[in-house]
C-alpha positions as CSV (number, residue, x, y, z in Angstrom):
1,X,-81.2,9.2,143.5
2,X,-84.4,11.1,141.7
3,X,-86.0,10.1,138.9
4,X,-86.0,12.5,135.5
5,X,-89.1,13.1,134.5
6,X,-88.4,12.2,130.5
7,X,-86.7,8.9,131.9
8,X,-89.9,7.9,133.6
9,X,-92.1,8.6,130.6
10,X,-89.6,6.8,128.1
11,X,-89.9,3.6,131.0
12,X,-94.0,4.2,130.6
13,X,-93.8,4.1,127.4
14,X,-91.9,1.4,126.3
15,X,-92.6,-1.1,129.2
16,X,-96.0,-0.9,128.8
17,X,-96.8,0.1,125.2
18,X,-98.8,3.4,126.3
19,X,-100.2,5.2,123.9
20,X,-100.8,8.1,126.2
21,X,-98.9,9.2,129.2
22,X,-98.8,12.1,131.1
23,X,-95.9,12.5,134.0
24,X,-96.3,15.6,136.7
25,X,-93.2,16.3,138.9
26,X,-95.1,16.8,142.5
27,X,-92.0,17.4,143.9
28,X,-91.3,20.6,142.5
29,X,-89.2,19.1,140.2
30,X,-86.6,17.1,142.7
31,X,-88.4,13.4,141.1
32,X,-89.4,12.5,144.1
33,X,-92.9,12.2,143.4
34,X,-95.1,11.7,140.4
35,X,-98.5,11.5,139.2
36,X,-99.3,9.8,136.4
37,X,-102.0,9.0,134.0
38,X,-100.9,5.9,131.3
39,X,-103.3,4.8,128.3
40,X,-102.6,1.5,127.2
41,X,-103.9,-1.7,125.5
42,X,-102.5,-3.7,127.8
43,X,-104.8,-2.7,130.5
44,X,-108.3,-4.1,128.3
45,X,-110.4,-6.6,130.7
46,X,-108.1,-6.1,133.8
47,X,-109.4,-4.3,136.8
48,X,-108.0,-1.4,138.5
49,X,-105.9,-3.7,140.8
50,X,-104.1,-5.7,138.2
51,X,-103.6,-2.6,136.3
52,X,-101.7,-1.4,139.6
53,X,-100.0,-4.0,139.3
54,X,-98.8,-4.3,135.9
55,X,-97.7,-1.1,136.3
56,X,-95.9,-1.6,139.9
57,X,-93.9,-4.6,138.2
58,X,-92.6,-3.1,134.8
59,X,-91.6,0.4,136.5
60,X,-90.0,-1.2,140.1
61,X,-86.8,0.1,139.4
62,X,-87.9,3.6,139.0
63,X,-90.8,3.2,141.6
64,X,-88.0,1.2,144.4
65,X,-86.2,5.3,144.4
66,X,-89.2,7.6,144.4
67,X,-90.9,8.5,147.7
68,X,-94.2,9.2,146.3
69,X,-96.0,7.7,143.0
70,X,-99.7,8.0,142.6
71,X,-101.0,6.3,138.9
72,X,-104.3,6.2,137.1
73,X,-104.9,3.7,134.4
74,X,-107.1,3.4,131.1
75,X,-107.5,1.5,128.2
76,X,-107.7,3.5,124.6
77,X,-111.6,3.4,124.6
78,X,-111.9,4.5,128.7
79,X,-110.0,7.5,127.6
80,X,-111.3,8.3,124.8
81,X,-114.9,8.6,126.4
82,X,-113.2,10.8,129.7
83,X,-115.0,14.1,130.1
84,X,-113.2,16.6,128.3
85,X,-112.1,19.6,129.9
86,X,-112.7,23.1,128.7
């Protein structure tokens, strides 16, 4: 059963008190597959793994029916100091 793309950010947002997310549909809008990009306080003074992981265990319901999910995570200030694009 795919995932809606508005459920997924709602889960993000709630489970792990983003302040930012952005979800794309990779699979042309089937939720299937995802990338996402989540901004949250709860990832300060955890590396990249334990971010992952965080993330793998508050969203393993949706994650358990999607074929593909590819995340990247930042704290508030990381985010904040990202390269803007023109």
């Amino acid at each position: 059963m795919p995932v809606a793309k508005a459920h997924l950010e709602e889960a993000i947002k709630t489970k792990l008190e983003a302040e930012h997310v952005d979800v794309i549909d990779t699979s042309n809008g089937c939720g299937q597959s995802f990338d996402v990009v989540i901004v949250s306080k709860l990832f300060e003074g955890k590396p990249l793994l334990q971010r992952h992981r965080l993330v793998n265990d508050a969203l393993k319901d949706e994650i358990a029916v999607i074929h593909a999910f590819s995340q990247k995570t930042y704290t508030p200030e990381q985010y904040a100091n990202l390269p803007k694009k023109e």
